[in-house]
DSSP file (Angstrom, degrees, kcal/mol; ACC not computed):
  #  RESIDUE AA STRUCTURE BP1 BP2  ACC     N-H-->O    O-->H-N    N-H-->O    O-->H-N    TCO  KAPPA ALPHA  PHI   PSI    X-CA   Y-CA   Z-CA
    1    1 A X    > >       0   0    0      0, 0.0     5,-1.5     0, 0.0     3,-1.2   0.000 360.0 360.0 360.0 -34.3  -19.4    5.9  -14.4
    2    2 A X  G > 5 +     0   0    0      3,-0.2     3,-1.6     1,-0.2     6,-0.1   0.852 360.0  61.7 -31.7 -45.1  -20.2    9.6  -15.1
    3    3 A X  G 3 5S+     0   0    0      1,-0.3    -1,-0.2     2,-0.1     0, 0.0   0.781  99.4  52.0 -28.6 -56.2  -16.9    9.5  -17.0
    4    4 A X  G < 5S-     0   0    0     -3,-1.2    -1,-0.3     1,-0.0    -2,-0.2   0.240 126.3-102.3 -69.8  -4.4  -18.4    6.8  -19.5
    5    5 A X  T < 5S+     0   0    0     -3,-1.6    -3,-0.2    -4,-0.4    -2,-0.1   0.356  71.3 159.0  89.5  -3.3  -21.6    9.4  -20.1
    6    6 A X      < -     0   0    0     -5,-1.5     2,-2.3     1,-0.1     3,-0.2   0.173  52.6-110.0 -60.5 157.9  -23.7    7.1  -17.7
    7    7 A X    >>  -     0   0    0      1,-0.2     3,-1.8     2,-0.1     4,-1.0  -0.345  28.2-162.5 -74.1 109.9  -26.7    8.8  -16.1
    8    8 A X  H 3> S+     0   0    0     -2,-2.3     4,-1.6     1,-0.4    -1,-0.2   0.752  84.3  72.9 -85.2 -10.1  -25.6    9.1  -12.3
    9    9 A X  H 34 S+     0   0    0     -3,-0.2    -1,-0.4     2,-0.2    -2,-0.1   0.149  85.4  56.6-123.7  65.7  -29.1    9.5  -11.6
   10   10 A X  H <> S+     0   0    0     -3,-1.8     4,-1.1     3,-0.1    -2,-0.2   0.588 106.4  53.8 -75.9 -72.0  -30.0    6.1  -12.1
   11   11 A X  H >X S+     0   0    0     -4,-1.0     4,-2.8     2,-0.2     3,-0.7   0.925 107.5  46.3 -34.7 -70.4  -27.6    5.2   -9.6
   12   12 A X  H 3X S+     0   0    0     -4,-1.6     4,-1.0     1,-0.3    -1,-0.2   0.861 112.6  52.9 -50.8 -51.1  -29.0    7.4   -7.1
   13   13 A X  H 3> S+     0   0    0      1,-0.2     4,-1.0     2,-0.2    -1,-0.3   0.859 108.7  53.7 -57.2 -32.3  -32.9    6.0   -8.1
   14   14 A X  H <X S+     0   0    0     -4,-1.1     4,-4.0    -3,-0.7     3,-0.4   0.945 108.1  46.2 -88.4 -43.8  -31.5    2.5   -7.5
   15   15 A X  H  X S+     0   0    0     -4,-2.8     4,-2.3     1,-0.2    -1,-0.2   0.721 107.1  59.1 -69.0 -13.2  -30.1    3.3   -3.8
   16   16 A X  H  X S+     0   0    0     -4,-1.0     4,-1.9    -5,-0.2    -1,-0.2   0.870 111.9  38.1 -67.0 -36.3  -33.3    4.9   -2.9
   17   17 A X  H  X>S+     0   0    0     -4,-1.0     4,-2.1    -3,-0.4     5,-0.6   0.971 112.7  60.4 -82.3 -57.2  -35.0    1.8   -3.6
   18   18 A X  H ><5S+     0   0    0     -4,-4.0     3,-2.3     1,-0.2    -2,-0.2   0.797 109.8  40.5  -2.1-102.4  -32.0   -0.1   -2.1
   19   19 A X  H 3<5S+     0   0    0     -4,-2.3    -1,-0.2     1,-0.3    -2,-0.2   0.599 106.5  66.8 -44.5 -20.9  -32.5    1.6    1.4
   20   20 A X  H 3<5S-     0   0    0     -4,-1.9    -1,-0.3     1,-0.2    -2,-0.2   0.983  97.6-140.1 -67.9 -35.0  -36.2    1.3    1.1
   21   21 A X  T <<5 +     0   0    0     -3,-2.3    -1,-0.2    -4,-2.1    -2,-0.1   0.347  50.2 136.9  94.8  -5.9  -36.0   -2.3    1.4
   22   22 A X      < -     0   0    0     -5,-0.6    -1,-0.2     1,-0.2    -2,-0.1  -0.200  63.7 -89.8 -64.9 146.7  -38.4   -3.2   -0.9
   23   23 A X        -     0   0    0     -2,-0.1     2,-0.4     1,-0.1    -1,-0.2  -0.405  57.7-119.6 -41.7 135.1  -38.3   -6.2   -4.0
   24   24 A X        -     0   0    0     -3,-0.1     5,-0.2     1,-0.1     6,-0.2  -0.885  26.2 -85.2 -85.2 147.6  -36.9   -4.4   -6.6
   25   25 A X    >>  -     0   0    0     -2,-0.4     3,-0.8     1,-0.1     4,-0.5   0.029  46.8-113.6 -38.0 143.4  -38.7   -3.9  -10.0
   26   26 A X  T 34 S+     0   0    0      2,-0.2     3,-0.4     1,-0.2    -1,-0.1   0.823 110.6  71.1 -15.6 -71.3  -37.9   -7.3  -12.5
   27   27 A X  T 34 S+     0   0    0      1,-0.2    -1,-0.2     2,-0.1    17,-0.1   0.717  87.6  66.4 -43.3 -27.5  -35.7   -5.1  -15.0
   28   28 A X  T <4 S-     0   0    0     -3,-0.8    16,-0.7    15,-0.1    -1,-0.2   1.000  89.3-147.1 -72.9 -61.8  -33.0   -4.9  -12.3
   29   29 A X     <  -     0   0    0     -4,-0.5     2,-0.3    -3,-0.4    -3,-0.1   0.973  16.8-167.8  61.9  67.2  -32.0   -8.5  -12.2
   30   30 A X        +     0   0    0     -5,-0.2    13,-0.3    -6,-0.2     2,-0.2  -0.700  15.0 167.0-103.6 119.3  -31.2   -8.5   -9.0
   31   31 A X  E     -A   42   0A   0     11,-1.7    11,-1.6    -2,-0.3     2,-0.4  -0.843  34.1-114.4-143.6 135.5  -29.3  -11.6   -8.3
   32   32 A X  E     -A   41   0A   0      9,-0.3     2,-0.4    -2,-0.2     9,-0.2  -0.793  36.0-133.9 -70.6 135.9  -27.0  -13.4   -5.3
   33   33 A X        -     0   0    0      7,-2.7     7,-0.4    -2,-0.4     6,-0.3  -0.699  21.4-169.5 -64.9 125.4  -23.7  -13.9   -6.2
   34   34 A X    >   +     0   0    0     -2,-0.4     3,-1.6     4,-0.1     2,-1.5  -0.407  52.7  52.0-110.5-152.8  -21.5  -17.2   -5.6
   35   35 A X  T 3  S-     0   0    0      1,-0.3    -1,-0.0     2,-0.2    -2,-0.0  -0.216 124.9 -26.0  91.3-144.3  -18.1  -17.6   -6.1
   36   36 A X  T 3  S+     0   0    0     -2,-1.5    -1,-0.3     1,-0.2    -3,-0.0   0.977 138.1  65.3 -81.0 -38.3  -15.7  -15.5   -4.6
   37   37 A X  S <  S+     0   0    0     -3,-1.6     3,-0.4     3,-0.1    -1,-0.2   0.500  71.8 152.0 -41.6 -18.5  -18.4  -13.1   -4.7
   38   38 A X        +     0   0    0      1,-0.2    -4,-0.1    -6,-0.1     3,-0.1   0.399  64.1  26.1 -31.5 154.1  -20.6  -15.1   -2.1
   39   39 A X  S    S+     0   0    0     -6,-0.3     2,-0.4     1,-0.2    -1,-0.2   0.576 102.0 108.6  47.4  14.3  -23.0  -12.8    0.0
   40   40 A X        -     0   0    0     -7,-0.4    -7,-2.7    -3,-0.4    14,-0.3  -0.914  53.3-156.3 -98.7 139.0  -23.1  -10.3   -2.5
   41   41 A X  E     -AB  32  53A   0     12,-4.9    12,-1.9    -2,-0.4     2,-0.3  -0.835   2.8-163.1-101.0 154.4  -25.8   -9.1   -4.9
   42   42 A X  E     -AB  31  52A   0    -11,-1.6   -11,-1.7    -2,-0.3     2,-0.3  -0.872   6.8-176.9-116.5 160.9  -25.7   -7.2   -8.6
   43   43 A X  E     - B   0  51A   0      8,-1.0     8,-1.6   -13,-0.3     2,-0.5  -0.824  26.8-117.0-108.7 157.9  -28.3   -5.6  -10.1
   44   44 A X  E     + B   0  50A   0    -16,-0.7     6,-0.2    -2,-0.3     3,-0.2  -0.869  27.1 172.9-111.0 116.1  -28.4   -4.0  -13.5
   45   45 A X  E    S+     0   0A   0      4,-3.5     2,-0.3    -2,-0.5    -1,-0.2   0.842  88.3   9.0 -84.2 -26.7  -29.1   -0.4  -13.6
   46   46 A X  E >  S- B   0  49A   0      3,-1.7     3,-1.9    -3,-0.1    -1,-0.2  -0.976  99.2 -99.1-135.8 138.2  -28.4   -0.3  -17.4
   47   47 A X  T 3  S+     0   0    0     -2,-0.3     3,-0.1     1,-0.2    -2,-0.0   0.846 122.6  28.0 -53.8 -19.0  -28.0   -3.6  -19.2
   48   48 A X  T 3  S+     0   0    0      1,-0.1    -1,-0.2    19,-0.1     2,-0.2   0.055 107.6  85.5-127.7  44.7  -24.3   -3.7  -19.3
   49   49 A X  E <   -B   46   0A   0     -3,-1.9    -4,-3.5    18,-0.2    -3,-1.7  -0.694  62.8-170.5-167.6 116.4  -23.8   -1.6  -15.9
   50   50 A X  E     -BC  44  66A   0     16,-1.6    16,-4.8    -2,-0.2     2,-0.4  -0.673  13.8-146.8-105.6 128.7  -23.9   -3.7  -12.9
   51   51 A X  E     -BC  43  65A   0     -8,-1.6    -8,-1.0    -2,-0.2     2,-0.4  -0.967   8.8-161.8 -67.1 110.6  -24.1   -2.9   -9.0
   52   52 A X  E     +BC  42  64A   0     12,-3.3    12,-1.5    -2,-0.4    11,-1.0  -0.879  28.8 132.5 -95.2 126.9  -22.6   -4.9   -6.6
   53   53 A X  E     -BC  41  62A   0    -12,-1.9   -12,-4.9    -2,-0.4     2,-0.2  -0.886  34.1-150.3-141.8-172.8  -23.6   -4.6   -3.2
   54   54 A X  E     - C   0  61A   0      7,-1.1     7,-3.4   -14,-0.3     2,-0.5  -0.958  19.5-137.3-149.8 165.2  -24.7   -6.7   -0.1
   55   55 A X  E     - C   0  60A   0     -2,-0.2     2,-1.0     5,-0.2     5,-0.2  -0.917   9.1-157.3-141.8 139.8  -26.9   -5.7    2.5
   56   56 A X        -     0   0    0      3,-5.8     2,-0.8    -2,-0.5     3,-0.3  -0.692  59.7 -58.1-111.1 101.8  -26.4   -6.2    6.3
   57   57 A X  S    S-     0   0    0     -2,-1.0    -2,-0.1     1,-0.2    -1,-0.0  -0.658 123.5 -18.7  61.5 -97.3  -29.3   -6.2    8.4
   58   58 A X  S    S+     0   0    0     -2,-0.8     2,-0.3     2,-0.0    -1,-0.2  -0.303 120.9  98.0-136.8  64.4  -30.6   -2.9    7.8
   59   59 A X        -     0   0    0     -3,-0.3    -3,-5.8     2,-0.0     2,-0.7  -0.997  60.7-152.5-127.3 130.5  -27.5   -1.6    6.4
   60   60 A X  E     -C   55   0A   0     -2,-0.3     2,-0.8    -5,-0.2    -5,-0.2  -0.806  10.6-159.8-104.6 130.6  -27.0   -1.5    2.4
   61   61 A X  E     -C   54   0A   0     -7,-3.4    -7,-1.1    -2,-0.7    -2,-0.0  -0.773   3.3-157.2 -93.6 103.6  -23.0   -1.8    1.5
   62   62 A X  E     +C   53   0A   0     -2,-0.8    -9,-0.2    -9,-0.2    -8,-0.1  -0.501  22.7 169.1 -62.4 155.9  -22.4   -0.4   -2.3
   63   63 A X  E     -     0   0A   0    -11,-1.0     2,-0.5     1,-0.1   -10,-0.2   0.132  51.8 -16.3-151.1 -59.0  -19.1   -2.2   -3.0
   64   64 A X  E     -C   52   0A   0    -12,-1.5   -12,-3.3     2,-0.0     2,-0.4  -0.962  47.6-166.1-164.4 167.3  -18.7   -1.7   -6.6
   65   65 A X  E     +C   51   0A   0     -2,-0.5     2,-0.3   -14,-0.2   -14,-0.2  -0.982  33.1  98.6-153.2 142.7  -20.2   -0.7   -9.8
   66   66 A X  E     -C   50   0A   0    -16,-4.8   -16,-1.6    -2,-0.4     2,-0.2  -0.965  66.9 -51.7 174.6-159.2  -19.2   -0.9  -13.5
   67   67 A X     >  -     0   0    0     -2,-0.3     4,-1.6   -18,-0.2   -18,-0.2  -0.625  53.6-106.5-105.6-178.3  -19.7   -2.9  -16.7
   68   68 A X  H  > S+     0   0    0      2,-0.2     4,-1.9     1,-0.2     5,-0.3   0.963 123.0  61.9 -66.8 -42.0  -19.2   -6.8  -16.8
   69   69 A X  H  > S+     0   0    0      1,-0.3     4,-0.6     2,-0.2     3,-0.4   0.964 113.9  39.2 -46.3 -55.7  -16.1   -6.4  -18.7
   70   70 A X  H  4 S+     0   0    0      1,-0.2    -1,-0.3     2,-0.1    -2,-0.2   0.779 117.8  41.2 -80.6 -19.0  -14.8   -4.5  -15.2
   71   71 A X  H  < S+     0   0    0     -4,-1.6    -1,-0.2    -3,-0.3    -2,-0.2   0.275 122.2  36.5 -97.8   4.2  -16.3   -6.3  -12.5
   72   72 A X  H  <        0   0    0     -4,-1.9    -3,-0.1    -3,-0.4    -2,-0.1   0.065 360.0 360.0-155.5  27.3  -15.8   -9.4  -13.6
   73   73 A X     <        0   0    0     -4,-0.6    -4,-0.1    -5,-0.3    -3,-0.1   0.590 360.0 360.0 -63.0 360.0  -11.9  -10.1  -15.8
């Protein structure tokens, strides 16, 4: 996402928060996934660039990150 001009530390703020384990903040819109996604989550660091991750115990898995258009054809 650096590529696109996005702010990479955004990203970085959002995985701190991740690992803490804490709710995140409302703005994220931090969601489960179903589908084929099932046991995954997104949140929105920017309104049209979405994190997907899932988190396993007390391990968070980043899986993939992009805009809707890319995570979701």
């Amino acid at each position: 996402m650096a590529r696109r001009g996005k702010p990479v530390a955004k990203l970085d703020a959002v995985i701190l928060l991740l690992e803490a384990g804490d709710p995140l903040p409302a703005h994220f819109k931090d969601h489960a996934l179903t589908g084929s996604w099932k046991g995954f989550r997104d949140l929105h660091i920017e309104p049209d660039w979405i994190l997907i991750y899932a988190v396993d115990q007390d391990e968070v898995i980043l899986t993939r990150t992009g805009t809707h258009a890319d995570l979701f054809r």
